[in-house]
N, C-alpha and C positions, 0 to 999 in steps of 0.2 A: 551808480548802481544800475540805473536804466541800461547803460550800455553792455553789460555784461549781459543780462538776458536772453537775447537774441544771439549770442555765440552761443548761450548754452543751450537754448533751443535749439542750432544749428548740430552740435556738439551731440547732446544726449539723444534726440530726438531724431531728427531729419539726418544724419549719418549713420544711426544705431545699426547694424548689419541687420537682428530681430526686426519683425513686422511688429508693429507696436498702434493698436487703435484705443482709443481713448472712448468711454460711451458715458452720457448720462445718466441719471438713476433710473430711467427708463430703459434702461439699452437703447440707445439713439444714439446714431455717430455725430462726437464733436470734432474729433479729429483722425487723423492716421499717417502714418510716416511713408517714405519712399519707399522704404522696402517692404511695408503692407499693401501698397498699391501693387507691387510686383508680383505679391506673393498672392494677392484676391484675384487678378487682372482687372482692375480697378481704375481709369484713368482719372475723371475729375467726380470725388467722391461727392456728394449730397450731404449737406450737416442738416441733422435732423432724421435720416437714413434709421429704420428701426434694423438693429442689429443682425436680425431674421433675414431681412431684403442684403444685406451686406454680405455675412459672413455664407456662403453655398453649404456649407458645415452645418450651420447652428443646430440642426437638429441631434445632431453628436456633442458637440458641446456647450448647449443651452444651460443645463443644470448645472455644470463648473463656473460659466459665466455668470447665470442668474443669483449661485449661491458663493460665488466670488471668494473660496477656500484658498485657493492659491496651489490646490494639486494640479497637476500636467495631466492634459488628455491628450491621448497621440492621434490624431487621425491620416487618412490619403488625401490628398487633394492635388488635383490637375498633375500626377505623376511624382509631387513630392511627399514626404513624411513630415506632417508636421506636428510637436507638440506646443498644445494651447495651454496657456496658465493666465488665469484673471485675478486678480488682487485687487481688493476695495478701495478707493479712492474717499478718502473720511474728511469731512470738514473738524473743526474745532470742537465743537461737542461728540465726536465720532459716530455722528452719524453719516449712514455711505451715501454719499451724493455722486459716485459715478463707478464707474469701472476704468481697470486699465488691461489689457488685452494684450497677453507678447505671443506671436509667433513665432516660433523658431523653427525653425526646418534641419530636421532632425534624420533625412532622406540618406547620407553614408552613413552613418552611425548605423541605423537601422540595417541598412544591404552587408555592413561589416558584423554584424551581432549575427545574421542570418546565415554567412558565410563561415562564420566561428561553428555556429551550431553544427552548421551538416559540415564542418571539419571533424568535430568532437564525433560523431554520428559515426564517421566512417571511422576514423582510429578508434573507438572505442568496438566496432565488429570486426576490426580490422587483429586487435589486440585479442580477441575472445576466442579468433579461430586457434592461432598456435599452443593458446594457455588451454584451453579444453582436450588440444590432444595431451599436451606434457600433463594435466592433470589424470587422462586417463592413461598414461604409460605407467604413473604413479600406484595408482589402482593394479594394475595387471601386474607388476612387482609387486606387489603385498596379496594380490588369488595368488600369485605362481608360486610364491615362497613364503606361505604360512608361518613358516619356523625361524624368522630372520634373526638374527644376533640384536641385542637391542638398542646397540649403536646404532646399527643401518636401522633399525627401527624408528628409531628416534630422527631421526637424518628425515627419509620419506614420510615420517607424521609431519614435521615442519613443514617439508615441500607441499605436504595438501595444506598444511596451516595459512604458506604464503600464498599457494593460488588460489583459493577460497578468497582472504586478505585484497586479493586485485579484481576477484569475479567482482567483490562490493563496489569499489571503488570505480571498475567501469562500470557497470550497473548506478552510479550515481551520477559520473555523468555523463551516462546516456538520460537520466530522468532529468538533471539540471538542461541540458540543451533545450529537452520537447516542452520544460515549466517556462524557460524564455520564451519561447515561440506565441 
């Protein structure tokens, strides 16, 4: 069983793509993987390191770390997007005796989410111009011809029915894009 460890150290740990530091119940570095050294610019880390001297961040996500809920903070760091998630490290009575720290760098995601947004941005004023005029042609047939048969009636009541129906819809999301942001 000894020998098995040390793959899986190798395995889950020191391969993981995520930046992965490990702290004590003081937030003090015990450990950190290759690609947390990559991701802090961190060459030969210090164990014993108080969290604060480590992470350039901490001040963004101290209170995730220190209250170690497990939600993701997303911050910038040295040009990438990263989010940060801490999850409690519990001994056998469950009480937390450390922290585990995953960075994930979350930097195309984010540029792909931002790019979606001002896509939706532009199609959706892009869609409002042509439906505002056909809604107002709509309009100007029902001033010009007060007296219309009630089939055509019926016919251009639907036509405002459905452009009103799309005004919402882009109107929603143009608001879902700017609530992502």
């Amino acid at each position: 069983m000894a020998n098995v460890m040390p793959a899986v150290r190798r395995l889950l740990f020191e391969q993981h793509r995520d930046g992965v530091v490990v702290l004590d119940g003081e937030c003090r570095l015990i450990d950190l993987n290759p690609a947390a050294r990559r991701l802090l610019g961190v060459e030969e880390p210090v164990h014993g390191t108080a969290a604060a001297g480590l992470l350039p961040f901490w001040p963004q996500v101290a209170a995730a770390v220190e209250g170690a809920d497990g939600q993701p903070v997303e911050i910038a760091h040295g040009g990438n997007v990263l989010e940060v998630r801490c999850t409690p490290i519990r001994d056998a009575r469950r009480q937390t005796i450390g922290r585990l720290v995953v960075l994930h760098d979350v930097t195309e995601h984010s540029r792909l989410i931002r790019e979606l947004n001002a896509y939706a941005r532009t199609v959706a004023h892009d869609l409002k111009n042509p439906l505002s005029a056909a809604s107002g042609y709509l309009d100007l047939v029902r001033m010009a011809e007060p007296e219309l048969a009630n089939d055509l009636s019926r016919k251009i009541g639907k036509g405002e029915e459905i452009a009103e129906q799309m005004f919402r819809i882009i109107d929603q999301l143009l608001r879902r894009s700017l609530v992502r942001q």
